[in-house]
Every structure is written in C-alpha cells, then in structure tokens.
MIKEMI-711393 format. One record per residue: residue number from 0; residue in one letter; chain; x, y, z of N, C-alpha, C in turn. Coordinates in steps of 0.2 Angstrom, whole numbers, plus 2048, in hexadecimal, padded with zeros to 3 digits. Atoms other than C-alpha are relative to their C-alpha. Layout:
REM MIKEMI-711393
+-------+------+------+-----+-----+-----+-----+-----+-----+-----+-----+-----+
: zakol : bado : fiba :  nx :  ny :  nz : cax : cay : caz :  cx :  cy :  cz :
+-------+------+------+-----+-----+-----+-----+-----+-----+-----+-----+-----+
:   NUM :    a :    A :   X :   Y :   Z :   X :   Y :   Z :   X :   Y :   Z :
...
+-------+------+------+-----+-----+-----+-----+-----+-----+-----+-----+-----+
//
This chain:
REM MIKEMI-711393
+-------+------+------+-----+-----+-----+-----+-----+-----+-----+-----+-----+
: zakol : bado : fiba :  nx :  ny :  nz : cax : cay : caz :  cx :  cy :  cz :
+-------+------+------+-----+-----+-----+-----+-----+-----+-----+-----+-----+
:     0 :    x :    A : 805 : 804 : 7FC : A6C : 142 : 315 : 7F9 : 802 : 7FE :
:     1 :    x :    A : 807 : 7FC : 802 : A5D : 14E : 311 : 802 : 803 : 7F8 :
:     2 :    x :    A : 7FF : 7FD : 805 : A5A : 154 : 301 : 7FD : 807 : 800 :
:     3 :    x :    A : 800 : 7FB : 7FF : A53 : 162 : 306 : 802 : 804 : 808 :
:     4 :    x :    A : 7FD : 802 : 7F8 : A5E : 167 : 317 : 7FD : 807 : 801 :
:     5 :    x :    A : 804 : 7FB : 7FE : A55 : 173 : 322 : 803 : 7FD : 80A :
:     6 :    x :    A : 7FF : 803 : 7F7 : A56 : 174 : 336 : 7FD : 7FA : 803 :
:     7 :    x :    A : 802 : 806 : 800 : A52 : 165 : 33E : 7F9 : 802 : 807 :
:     8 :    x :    A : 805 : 7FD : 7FA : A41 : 164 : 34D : 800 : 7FA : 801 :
:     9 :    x :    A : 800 : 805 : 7FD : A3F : 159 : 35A : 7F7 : 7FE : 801 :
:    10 :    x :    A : 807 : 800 : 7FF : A2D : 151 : 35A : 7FC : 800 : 807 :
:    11 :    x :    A : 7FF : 800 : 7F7 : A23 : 150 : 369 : 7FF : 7F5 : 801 :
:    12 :    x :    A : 7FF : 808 : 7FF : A26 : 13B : 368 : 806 : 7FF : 804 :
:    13 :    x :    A : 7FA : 7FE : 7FD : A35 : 142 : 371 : 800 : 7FD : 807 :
:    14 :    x :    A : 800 : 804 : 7F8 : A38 : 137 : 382 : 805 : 803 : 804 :
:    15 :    x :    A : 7FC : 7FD : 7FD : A43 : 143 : 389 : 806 : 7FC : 803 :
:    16 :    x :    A : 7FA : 805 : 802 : A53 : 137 : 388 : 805 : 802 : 803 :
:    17 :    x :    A : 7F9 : 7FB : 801 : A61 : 145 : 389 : 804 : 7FF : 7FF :
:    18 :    x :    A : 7FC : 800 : 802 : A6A : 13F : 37F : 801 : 804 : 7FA :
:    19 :    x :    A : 800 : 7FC : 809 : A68 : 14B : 36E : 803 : 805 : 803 :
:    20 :    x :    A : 7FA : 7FC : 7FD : A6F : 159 : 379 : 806 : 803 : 7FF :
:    21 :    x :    A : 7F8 : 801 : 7FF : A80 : 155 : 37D : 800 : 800 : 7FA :
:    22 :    x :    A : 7FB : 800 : 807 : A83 : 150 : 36C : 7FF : 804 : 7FA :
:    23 :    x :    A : 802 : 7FA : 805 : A7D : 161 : 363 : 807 : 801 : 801 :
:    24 :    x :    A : 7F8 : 7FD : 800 : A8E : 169 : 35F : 7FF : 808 : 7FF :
:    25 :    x :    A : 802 : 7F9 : 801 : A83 : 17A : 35B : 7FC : 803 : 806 :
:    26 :    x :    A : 805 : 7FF : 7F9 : A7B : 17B : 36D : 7F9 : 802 : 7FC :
:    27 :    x :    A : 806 : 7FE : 805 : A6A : 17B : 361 : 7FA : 7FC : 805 :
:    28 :    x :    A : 806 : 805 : 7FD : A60 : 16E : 36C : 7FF : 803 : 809 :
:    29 :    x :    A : 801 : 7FE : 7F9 : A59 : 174 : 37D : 7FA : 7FC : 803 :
:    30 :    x :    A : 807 : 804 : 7FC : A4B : 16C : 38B : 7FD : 804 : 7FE :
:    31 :    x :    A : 806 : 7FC : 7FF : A3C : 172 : 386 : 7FB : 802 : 807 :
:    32 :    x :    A : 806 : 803 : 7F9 : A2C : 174 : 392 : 7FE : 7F9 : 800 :
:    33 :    x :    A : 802 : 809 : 7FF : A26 : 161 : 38D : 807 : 7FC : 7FD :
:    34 :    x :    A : 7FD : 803 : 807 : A35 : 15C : 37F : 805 : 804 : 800 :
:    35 :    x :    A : 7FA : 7FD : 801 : A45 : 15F : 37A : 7FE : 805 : 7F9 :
:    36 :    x :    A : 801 : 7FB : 808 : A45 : 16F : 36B : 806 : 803 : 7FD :
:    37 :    x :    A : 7FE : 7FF : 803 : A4F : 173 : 35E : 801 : 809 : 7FE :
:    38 :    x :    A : 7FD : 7F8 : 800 : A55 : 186 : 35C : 800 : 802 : 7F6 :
:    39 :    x :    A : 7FF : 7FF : 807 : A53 : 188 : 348 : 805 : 803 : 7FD :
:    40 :    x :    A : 7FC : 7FD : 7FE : A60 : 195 : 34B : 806 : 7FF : 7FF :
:    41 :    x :    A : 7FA : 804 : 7FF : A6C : 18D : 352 : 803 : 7F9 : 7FB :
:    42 :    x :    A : 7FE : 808 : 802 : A6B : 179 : 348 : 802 : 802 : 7F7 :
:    43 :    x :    A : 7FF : 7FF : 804 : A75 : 178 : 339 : 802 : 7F5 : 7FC :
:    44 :    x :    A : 7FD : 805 : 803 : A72 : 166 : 337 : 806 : 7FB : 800 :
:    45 :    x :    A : 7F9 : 801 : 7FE : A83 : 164 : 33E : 806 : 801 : 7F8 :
:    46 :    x :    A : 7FE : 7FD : 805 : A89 : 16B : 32E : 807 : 804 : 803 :
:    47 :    x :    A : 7F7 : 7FC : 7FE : A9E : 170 : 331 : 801 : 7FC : 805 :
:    48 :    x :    A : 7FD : 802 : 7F7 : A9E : 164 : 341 : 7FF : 7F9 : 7FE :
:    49 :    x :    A : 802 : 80A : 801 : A97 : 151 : 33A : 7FD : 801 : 7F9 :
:    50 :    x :    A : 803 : 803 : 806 : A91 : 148 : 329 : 7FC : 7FF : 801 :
:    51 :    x :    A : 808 : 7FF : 800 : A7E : 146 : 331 : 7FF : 803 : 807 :
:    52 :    x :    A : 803 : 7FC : 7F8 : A75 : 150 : 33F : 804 : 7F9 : 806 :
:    53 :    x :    A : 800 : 804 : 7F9 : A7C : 146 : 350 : 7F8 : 7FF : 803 :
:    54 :    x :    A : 808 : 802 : 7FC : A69 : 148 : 358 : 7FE : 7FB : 7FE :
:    55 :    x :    A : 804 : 804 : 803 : A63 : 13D : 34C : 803 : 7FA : 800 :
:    56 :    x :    A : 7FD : 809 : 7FD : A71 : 12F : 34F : 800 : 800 : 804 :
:    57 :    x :    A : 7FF : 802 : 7F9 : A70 : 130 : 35F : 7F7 : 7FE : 804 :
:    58 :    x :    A : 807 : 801 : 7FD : A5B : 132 : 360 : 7FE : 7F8 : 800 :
:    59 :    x :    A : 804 : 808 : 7FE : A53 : 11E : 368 : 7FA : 800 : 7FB :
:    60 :    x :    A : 80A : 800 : 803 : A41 : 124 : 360 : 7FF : 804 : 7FB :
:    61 :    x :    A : 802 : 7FD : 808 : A45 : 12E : 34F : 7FC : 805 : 800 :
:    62 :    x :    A : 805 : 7F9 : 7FF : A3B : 13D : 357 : 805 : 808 : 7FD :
:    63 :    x :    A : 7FD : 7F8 : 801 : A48 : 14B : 34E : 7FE : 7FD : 7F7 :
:    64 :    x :    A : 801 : 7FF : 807 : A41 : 14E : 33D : 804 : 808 : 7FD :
:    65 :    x :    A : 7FE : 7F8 : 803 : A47 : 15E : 32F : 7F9 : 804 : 801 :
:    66 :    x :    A : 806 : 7F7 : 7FF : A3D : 16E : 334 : 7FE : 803 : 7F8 :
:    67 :    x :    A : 803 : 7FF : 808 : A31 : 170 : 323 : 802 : 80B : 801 :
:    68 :    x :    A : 803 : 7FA : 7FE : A2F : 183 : 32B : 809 : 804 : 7FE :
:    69 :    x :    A : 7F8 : 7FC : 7FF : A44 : 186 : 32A : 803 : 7FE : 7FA :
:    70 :    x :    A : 7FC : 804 : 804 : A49 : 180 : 318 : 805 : 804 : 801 :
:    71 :    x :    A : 7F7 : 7FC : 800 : A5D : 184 : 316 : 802 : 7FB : 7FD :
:    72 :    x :    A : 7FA : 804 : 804 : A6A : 17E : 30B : 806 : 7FF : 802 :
:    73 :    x :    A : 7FA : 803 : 7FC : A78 : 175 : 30F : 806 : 808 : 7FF :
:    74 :    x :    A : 7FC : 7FD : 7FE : A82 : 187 : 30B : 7FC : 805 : 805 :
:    75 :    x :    A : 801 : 7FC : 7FC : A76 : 18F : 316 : 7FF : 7FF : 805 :
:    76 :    x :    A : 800 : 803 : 7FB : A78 : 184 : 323 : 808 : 801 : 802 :
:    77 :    x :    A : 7F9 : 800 : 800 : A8B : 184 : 321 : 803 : 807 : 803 :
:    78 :    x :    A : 7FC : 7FA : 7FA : A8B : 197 : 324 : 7FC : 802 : 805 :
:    79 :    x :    A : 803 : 801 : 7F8 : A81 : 196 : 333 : 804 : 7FB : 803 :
:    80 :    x :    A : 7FC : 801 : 7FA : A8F : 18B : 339 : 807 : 805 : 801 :
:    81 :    x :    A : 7F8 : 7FD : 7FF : A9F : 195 : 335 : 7FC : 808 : 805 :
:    82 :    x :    A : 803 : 7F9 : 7FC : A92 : 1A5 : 33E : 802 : 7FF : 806 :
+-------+------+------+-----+-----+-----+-----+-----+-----+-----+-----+-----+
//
C-alpha cells in the first residue's frame, strides 16, 4: 500500500467517529484529549493481521495518514507484530 510503510497518525480532521478503534487488532488507537491517537509502538499497519491498515477502511474523512517521524519496513513492522 505504502511504499514507504511506517506507523500510521491520526490527523486533527479527526471527527471523533469511533469507529478506527474497535477495528485496530494492535489496540494501537486510543481517545486522545481532542482526537483519536495512534501509539507508534503499538501500530504495525495491521501487518500479520490484514492486507491494509483496518483504520484507514474504515476512516469516513481519510484523517489516518503514515507517520513521516516513525519510518519502518514492512520486516519491522512484522516483528513488532509477532512481539
């Protein structure tokens, strides 16, 4: 999907929806203070769990972008899922 895969962030265009949530399978998305946020930590993209991040088909308003600040490659997003 990304050519350069890195953790995903949620913008603040974020409408607080609650849908991206539920459908993390890394528990990586949490309620912020204003916006839902993205854990860099935890997000692997859904890497070992689905074919494209879930937030991002599931986002109405295209506010989860790739985090420039967290690059990671598809094997180092892989072993941050098997961790």
């Amino acid at each position: 999907m990304f050519s350069n895969p890195m953790a995903l962030l949620i913008t603040d265009e974020c409408i607080n929806c609650d849908v991206c949530e539920p459908e993390c399978p890394n528990g990586a998305i949490t309620q912020g203070a204003e916006i839902y946020i993205i854990d860099p930590n935890k997000c692997t993209e859904c890497v070992g769990h689905f074919d494209t991040p879930q937030c991002i088909e599931v986002c109405p308003v295209d506010c989860i972008l790739t985090n420039p600040a967290h690059v990671e490659n598809k094997d180092q997003l892989h072993q941050k899922y098997c961790n």
